[in-house]
gemmi code that builds the backbone of each chain (N, CA, C; Angstrom):
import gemmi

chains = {
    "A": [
        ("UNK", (16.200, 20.898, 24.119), (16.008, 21.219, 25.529), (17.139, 20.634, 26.375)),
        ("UNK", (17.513, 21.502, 27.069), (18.915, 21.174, 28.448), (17.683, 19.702, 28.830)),
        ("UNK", (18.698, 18.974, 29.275), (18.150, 17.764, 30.151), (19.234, 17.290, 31.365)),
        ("UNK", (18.521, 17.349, 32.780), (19.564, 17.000, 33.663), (18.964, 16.003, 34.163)),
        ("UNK", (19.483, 15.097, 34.766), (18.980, 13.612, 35.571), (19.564, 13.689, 36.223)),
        ("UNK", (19.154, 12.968, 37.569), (19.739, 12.729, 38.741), (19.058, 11.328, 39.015)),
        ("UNK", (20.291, 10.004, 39.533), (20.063, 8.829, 39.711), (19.539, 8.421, 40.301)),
        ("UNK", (18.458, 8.951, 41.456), (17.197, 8.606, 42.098), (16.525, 9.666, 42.726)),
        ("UNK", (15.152, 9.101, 42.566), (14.509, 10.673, 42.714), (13.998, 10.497, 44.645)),
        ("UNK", (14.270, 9.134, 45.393), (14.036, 8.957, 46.730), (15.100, 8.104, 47.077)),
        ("UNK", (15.688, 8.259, 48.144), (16.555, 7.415, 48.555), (16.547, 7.528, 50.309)),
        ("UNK", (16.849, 6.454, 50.699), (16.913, 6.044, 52.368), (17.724, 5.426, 52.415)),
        ("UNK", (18.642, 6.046, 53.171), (20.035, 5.647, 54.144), (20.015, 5.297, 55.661)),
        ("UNK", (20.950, 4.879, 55.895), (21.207, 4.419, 57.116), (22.360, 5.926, 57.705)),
        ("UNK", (22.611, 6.093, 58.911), (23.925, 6.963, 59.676), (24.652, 6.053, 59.625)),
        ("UNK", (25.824, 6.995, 59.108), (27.247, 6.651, 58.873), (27.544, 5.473, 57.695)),
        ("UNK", (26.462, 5.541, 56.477), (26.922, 5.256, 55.092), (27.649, 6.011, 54.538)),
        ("UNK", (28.040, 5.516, 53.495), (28.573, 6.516, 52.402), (27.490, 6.300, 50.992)),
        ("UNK", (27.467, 7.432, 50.476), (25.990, 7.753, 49.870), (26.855, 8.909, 48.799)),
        ("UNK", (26.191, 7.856, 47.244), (26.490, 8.217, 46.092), (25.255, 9.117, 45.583)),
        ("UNK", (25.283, 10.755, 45.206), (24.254, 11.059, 44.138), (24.900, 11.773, 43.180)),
        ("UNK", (24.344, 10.924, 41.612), (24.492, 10.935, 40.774), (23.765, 12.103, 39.558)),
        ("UNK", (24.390, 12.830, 39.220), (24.154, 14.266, 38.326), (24.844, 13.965, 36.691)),
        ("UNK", (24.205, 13.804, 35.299), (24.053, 13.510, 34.014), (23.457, 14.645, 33.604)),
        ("UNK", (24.464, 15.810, 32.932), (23.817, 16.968, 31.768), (23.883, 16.486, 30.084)),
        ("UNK", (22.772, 17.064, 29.465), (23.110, 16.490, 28.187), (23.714, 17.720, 27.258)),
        ("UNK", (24.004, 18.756, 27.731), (24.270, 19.821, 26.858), (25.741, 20.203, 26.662)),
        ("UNK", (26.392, 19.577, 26.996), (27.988, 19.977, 27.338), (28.426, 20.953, 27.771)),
        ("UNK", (27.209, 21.151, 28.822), (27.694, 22.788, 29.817), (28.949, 22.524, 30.481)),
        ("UNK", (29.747, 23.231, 30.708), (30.906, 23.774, 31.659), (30.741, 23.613, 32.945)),
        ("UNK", (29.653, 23.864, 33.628), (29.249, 24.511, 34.640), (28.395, 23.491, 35.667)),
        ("UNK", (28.640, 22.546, 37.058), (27.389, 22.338, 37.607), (27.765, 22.027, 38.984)),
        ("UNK", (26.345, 22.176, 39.317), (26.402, 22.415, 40.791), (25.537, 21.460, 41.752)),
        ("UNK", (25.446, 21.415, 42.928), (24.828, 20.816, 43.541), (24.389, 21.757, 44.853)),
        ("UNK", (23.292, 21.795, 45.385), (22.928, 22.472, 45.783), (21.585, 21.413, 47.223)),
        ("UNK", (21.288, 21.818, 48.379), (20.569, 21.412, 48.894), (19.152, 22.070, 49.182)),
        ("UNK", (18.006, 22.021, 49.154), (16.750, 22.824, 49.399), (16.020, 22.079, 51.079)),
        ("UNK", (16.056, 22.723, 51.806), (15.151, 22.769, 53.664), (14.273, 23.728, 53.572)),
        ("UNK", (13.611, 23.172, 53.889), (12.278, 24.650, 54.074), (12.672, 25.641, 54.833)),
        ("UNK", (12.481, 27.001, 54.660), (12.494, 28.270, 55.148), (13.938, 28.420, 55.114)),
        ("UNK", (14.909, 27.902, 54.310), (16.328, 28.229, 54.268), (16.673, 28.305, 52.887)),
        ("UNK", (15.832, 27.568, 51.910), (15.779, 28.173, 50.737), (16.719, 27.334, 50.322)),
        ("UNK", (17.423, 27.485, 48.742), (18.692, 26.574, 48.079), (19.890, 27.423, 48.582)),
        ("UNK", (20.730, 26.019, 48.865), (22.092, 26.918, 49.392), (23.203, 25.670, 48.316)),
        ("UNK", (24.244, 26.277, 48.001), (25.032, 25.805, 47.342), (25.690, 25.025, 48.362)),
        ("UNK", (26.831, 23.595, 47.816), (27.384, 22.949, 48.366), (28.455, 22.748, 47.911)),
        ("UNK", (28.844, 22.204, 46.451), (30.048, 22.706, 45.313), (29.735, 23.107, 43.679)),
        ("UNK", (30.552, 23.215, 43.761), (30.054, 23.081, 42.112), (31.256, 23.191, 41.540)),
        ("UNK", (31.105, 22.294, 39.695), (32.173, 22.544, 39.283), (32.567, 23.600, 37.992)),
        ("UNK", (33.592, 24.104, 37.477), (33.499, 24.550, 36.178), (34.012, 23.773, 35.315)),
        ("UNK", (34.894, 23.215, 35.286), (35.284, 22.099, 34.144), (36.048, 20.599, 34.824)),
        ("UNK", (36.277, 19.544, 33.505), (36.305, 18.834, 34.689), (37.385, 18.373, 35.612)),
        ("UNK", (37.397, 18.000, 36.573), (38.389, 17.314, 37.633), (38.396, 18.938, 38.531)),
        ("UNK", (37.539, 20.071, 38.102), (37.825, 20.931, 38.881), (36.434, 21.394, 39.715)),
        ("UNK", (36.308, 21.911, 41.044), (35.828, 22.221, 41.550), (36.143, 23.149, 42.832)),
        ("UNK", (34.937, 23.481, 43.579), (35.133, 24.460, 44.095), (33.923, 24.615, 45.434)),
        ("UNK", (34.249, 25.116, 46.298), (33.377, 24.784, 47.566), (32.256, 26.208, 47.433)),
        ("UNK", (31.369, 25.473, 47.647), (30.061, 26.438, 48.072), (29.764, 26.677, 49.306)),
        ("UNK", (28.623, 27.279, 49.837), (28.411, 27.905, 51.067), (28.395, 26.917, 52.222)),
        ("UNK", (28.032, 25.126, 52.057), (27.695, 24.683, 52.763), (28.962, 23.089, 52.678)),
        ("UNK", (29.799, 23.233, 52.304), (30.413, 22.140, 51.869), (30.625, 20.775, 53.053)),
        ("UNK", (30.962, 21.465, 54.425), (31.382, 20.460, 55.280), (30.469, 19.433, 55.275)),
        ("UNK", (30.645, 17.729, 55.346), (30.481, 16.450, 55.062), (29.992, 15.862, 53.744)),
        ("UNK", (30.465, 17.099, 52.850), (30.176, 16.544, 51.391), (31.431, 16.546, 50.353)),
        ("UNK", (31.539, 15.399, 49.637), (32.785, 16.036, 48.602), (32.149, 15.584, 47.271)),
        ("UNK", (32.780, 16.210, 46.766), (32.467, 15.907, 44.971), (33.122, 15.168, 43.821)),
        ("UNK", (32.578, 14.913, 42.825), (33.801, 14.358, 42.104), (33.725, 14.184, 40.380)),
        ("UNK", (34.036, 14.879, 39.711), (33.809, 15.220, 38.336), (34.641, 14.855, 37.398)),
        ("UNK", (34.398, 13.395, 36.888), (35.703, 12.742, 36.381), (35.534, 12.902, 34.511)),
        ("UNK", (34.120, 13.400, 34.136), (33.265, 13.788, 33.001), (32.888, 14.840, 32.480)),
        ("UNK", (32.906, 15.266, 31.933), (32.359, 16.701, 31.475), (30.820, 16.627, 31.700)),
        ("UNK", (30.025, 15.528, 31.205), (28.644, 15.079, 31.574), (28.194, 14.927, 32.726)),
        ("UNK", (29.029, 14.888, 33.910), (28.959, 13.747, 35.127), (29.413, 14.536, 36.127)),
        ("UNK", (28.576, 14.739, 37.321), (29.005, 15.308, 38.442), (28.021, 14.635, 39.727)),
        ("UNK", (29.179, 13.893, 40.583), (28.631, 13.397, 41.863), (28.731, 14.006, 43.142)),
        ("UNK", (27.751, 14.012, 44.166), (27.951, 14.572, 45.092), (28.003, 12.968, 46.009)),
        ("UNK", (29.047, 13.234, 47.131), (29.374, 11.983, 48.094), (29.115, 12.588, 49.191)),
        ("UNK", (28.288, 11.779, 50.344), (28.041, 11.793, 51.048), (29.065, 11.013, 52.086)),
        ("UNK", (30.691, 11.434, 52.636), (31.193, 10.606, 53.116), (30.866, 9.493, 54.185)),
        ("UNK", (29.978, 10.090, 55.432), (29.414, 9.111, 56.319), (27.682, 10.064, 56.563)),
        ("UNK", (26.753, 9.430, 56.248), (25.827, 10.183, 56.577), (25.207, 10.204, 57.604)),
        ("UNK", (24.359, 11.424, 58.036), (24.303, 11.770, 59.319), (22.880, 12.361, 59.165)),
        ("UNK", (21.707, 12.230, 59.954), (20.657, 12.699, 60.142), (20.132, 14.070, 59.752)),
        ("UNK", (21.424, 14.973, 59.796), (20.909, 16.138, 59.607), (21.216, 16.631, 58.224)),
        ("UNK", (21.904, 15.827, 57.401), (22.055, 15.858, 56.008), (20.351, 15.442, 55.339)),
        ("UNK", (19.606, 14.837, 55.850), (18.294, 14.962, 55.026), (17.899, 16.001, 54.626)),
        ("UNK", (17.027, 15.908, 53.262), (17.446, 16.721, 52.839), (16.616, 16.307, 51.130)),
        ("UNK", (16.200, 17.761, 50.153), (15.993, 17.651, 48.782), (17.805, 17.966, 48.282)),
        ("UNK", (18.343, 17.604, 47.290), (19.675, 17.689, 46.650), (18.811, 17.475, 45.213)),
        ("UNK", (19.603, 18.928, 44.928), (19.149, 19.421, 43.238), (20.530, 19.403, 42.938)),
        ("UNK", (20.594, 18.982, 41.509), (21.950, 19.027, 40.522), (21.491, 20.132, 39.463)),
        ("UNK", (22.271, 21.298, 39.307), (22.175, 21.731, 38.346), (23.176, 21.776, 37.291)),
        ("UNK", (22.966, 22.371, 35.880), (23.953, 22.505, 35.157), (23.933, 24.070, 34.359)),
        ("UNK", (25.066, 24.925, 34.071), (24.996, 26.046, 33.330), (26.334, 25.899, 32.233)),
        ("UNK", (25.642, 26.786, 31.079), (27.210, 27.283, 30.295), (26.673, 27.852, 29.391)),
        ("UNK", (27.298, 27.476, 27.738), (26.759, 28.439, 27.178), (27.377, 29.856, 26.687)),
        ("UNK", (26.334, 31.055, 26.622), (26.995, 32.501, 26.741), (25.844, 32.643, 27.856)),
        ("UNK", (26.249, 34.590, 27.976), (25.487, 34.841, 28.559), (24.028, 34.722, 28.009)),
        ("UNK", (23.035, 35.100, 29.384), (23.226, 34.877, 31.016), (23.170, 33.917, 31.974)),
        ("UNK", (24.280, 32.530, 31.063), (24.616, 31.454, 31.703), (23.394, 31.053, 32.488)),
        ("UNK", (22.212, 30.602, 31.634), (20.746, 29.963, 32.431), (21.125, 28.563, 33.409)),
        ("UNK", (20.642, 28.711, 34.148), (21.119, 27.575, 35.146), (19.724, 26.534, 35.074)),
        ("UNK", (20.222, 24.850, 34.332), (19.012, 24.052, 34.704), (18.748, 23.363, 36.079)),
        ("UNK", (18.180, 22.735, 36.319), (17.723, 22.375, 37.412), (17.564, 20.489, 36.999)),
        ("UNK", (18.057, 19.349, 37.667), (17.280, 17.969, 37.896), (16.194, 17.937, 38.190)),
        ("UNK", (15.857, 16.818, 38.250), (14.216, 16.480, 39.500), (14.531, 16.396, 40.862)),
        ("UNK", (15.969, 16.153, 41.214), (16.190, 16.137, 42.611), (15.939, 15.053, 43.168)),
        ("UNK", (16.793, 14.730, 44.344), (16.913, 13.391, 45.028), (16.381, 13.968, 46.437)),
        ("UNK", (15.235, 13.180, 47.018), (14.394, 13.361, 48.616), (15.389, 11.999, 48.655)),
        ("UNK", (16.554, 12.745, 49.747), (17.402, 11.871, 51.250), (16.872, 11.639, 52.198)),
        ("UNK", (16.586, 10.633, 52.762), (15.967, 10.330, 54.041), (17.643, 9.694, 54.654)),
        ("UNK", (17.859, 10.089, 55.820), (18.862, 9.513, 56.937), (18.419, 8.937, 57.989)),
        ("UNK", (18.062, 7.734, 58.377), (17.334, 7.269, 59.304), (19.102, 6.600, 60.595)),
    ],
    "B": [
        ("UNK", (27.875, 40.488, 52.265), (27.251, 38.845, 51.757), (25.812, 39.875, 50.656)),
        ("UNK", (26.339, 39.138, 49.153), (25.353, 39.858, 48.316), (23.518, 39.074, 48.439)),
        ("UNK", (22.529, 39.526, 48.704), (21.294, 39.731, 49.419), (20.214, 39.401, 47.882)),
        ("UNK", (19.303, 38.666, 47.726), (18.131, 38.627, 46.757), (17.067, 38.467, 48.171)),
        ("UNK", (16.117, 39.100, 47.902), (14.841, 39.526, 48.506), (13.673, 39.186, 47.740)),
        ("UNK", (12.738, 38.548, 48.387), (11.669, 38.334, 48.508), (10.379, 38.072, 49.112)),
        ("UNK", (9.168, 38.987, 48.802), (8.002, 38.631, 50.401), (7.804, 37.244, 49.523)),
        ("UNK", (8.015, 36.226, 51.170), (7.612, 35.003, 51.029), (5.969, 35.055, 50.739)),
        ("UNK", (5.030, 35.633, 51.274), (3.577, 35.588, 50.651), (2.934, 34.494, 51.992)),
        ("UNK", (1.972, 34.260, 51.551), (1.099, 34.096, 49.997), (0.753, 35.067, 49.639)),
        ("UNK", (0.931, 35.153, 47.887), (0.174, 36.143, 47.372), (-0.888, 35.452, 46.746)),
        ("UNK", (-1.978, 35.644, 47.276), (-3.211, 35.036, 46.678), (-3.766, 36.490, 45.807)),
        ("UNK", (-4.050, 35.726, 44.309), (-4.904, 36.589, 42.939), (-6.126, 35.244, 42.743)),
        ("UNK", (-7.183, 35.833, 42.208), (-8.438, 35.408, 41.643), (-7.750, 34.675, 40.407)),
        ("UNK", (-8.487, 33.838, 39.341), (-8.436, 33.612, 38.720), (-8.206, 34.373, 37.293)),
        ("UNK", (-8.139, 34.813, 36.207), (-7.691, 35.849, 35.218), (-7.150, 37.046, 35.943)),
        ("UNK", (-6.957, 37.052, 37.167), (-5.908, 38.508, 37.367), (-4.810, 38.458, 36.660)),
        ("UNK", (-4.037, 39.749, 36.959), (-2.479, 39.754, 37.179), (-1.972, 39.194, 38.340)),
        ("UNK", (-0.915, 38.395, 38.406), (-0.328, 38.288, 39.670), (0.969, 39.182, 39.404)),
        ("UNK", (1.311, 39.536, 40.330), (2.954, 40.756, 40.346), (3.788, 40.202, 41.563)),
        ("UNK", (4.918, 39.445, 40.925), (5.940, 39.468, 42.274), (7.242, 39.893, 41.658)),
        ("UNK", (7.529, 40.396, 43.398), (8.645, 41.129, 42.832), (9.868, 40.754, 43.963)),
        ("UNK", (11.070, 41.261, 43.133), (12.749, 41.306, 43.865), (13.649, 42.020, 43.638)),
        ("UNK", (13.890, 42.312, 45.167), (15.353, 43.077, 45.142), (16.320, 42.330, 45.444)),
        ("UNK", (17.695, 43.136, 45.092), (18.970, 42.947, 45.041), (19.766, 43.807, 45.255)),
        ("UNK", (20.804, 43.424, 46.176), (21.612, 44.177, 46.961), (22.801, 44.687, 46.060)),
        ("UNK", (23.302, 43.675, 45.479), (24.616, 44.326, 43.990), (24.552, 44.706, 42.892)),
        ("UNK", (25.194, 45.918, 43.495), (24.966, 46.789, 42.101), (25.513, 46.375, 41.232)),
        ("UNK", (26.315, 45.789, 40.828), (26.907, 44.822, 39.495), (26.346, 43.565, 38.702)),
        ("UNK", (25.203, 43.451, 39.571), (24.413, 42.260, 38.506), (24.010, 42.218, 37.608)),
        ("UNK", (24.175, 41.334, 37.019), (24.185, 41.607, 35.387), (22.983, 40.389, 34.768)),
        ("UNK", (22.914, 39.482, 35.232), (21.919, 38.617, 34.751), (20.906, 38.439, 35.721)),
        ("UNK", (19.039, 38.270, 35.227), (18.169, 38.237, 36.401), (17.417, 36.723, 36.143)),
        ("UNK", (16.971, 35.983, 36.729), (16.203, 34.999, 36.401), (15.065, 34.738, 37.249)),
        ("UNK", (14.129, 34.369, 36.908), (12.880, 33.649, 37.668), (12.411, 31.883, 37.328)),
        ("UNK", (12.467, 31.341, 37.882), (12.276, 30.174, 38.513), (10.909, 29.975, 39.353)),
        ("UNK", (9.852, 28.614, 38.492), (8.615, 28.227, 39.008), (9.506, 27.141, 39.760)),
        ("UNK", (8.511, 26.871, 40.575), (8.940, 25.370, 41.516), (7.601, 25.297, 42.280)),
        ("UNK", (6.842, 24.041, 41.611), (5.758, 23.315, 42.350), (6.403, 22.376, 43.782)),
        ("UNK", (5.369, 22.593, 45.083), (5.828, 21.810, 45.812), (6.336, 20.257, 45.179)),
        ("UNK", (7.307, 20.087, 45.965), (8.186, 18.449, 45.671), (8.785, 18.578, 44.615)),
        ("UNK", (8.937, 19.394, 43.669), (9.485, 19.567, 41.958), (10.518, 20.354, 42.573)),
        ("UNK", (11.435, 20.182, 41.494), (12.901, 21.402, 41.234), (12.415, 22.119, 40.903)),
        ("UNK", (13.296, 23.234, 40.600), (12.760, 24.850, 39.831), (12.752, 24.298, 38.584)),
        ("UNK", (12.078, 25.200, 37.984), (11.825, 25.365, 36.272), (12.153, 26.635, 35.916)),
        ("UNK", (13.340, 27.071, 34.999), (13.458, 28.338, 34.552), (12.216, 29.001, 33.663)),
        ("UNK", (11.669, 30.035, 33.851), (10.794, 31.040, 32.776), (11.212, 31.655, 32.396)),
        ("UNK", (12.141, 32.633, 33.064), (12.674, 33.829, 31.853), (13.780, 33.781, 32.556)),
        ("UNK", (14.642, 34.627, 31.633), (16.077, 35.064, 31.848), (16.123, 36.525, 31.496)),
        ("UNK", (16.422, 37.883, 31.986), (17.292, 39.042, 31.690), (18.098, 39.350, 32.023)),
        ("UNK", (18.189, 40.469, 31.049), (19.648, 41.237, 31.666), (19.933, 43.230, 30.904)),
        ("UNK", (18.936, 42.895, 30.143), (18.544, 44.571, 29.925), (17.714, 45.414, 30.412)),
        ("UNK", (17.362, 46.243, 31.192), (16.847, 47.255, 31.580), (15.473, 47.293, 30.322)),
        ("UNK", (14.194, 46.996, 31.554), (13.056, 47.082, 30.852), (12.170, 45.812, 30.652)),
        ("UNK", (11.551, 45.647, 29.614), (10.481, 44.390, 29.907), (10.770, 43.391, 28.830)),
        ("UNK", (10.378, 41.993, 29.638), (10.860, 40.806, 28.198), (9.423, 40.397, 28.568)),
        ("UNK", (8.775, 39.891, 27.331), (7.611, 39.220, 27.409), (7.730, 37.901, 26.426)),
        ("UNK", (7.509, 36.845, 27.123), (7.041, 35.516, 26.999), (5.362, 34.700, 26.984)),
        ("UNK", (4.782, 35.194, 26.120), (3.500, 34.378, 26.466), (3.075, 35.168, 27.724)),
        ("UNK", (2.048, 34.313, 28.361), (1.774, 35.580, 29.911), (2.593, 35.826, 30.776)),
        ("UNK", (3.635, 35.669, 30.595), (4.545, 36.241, 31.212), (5.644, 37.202, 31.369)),
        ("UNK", (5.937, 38.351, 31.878), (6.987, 39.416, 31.562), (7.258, 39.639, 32.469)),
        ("UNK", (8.755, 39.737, 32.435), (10.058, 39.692, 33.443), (10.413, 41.469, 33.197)),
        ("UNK", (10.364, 42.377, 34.306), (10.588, 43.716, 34.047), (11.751, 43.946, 34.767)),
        ("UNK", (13.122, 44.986, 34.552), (13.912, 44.976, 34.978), (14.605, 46.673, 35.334)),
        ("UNK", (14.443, 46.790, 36.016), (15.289, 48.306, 36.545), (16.399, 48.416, 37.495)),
        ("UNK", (17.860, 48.422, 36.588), (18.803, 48.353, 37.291), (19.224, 49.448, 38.336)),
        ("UNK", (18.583, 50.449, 38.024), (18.490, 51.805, 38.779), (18.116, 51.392, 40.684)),
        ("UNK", (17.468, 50.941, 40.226), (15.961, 50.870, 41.777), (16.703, 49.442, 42.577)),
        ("UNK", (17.501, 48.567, 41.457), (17.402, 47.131, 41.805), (16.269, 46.624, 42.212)),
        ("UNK", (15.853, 46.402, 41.235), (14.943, 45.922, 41.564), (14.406, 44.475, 40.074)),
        ("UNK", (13.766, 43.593, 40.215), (13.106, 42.918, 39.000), (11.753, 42.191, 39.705)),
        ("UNK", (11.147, 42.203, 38.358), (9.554, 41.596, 38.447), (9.236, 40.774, 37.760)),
        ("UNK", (7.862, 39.870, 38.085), (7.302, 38.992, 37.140), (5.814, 39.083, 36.944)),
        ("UNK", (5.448, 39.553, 35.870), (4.014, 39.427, 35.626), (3.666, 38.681, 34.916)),
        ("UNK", (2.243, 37.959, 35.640), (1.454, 36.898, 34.959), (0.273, 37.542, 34.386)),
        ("UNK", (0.392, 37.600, 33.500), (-1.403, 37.439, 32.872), (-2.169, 36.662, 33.138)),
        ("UNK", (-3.357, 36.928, 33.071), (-4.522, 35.548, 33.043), (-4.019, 34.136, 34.151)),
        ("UNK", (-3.781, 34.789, 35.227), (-3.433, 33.714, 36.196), (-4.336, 32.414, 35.974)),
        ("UNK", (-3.763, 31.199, 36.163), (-4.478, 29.921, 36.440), (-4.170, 29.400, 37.416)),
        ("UNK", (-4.927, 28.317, 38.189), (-4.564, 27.877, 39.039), (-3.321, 26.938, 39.078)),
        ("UNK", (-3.058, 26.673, 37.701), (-1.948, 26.430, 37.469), (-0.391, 26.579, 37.804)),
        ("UNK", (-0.816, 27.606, 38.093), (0.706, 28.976, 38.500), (0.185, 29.012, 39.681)),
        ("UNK", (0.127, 28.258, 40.453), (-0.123, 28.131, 42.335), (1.228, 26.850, 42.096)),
        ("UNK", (2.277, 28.450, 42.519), (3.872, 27.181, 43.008), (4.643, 28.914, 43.624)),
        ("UNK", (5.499, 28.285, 43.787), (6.768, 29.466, 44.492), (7.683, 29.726, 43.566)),
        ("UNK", (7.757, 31.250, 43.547), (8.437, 31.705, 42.644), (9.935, 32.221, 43.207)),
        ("UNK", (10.479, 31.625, 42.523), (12.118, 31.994, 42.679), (12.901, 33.016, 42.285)),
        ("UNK", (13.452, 33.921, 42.906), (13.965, 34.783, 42.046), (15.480, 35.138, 41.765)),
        ("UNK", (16.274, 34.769, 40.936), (18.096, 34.502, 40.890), (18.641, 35.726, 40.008)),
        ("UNK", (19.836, 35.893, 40.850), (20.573, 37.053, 40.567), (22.215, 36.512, 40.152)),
        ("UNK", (22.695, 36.857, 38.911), (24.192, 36.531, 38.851), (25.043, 37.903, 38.802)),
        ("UNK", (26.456, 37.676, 39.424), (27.249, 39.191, 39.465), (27.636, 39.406, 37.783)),
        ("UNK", (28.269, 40.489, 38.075), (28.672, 40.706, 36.387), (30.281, 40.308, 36.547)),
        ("UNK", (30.575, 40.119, 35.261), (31.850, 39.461, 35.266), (31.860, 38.298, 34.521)),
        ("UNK", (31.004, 37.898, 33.915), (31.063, 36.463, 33.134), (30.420, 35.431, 34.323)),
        ("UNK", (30.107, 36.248, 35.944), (30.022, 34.895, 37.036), (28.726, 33.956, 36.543)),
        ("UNK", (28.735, 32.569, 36.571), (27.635, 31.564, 36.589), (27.331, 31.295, 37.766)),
        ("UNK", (27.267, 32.123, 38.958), (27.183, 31.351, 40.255), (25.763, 32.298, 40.431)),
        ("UNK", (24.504, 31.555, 40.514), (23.695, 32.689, 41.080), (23.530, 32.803, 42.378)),
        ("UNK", (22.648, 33.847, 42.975), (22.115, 33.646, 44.338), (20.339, 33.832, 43.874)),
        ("UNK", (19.935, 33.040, 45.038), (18.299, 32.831, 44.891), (17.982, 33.505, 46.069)),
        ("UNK", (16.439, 34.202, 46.013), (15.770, 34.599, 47.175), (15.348, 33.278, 47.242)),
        ("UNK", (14.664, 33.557, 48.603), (13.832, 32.240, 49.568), (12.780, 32.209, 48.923)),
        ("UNK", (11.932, 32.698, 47.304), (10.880, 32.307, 47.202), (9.452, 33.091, 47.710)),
        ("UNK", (8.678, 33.297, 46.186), (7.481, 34.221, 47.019), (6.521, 33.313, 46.538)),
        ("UNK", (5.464, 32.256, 47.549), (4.736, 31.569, 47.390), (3.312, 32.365, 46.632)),
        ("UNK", (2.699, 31.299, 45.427), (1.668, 32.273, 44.795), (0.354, 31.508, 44.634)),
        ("UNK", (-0.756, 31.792, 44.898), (-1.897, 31.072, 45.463), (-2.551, 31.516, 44.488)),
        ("UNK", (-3.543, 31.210, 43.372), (-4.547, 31.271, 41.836), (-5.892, 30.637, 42.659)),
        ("UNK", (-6.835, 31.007, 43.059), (-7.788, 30.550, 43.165), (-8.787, 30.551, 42.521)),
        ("UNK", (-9.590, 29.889, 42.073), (-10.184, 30.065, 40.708), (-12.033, 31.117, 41.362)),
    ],
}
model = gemmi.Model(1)
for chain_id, residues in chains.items():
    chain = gemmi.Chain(chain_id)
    for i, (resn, *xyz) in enumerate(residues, 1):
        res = gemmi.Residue()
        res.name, res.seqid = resn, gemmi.SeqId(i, " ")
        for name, pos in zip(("N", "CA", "C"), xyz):
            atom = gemmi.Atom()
            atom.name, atom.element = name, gemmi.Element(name[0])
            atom.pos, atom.b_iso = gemmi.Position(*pos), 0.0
            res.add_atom(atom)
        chain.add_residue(res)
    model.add_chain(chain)
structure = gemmi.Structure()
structure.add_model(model)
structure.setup_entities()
């Protein structure tokens, strides 16, 4: 079974930290992403990468960067955080052949106080 | 901007019904379909994956697919209250792409 982890499943910040979340695939997919879930807006992408040291901006990228120094390992950075970044953050991972199944983490609940 | 559709719901079924939800898609080039459970507070969970024209069956579950109509489905057998979560429905382009797009989710209510 694909297995993805993500390094905390709740976290509370302060505005204007910088805020590490941490994404671990065990399958040696190619492929992963990070993605945010808000109610009634559904999952929207933020980056994702295909291999490593490379990446690529998703729909929502501004105040986030990434950083994929692992084939296993993909972080999303929160450069200074800001209230309206709260938020569920799912890590996924894909590869493989087709039809490149995409897994899913447990996801990190951000609180920005 | 390529489009996945879904009635958000509730679709409330009795207990041993069928439940039927369904999705469209705006590109005609998609090539892979997926459905995704997700209990409130949980990530998604993949159930099925297609990509041929017609029906895959899994246990009570079958993913039907008509590239014609654009359209794809998910049928449950023997609903439980179990399967009271939101169903996701993901579309990838053709081309080798891994990037999917998700509808917003059709919430599904099992009442026993």
């Amino acid at each position: 079974d694909v297995k993805v982890t993500q390094s905390s499943r709740y976290l509370v910040k302060r505005t204007g930290e910088k805020v590490f979340l941490e994404c671990v695939q065990d399958m040696d997919h190619e492929n992963m992403f990070w993605y945010r879930q808000d109610p009634g807006l559904g999952l929207r992408l933020i980056y994702f990468s295909y291999d490593v040291k490379m990446k690529e901006k998703g729909d929502i990228p501004e105040g986030y960067s990434v950083s994929r120094e692992k084939k296993e390992r993909f972080s999303l950075i929160l450069e200074s955080a800001s209230t309206n970044q709260t938020s569920m953050y799912l890590c996924a991972s894909a590869g493989g052949q087709l039809p490149y199944e995409q897994y899913f983490g447990p996801g990190t609940r951000l609180t920005v106080t | 901007q390529k489009e996945v559709e879904q009635n958000s719901g509730p679709l409330s079924v009795p207990e041993g019904a069928i439940a039927s939800l369904n999705c469209t898609y705006s590109d005609r080039v998609s090539q892979s379909f997926f459905w995704y459970r997700q209990y409130s507070g949980k990530s998604p969970e993949l159930i099925m994956s297609i990509y041929s024209n017609g029906d895959k069956e899994d246990g009570r579950f079958t993913a039907q697919l008509n590239k014609a109509s654009q359209y794809v489905s998910l049928l449950i057998r023997d609903s439980q209250p179990s399967d009271s979560a939101t169903y996701l429905c993901a579309v990838n382009r053709a081309g080798g792409s891994y990037i999917p797009t998700f509808g917003r989710g059709t919430s599904l209510i099992v009442h026993p």
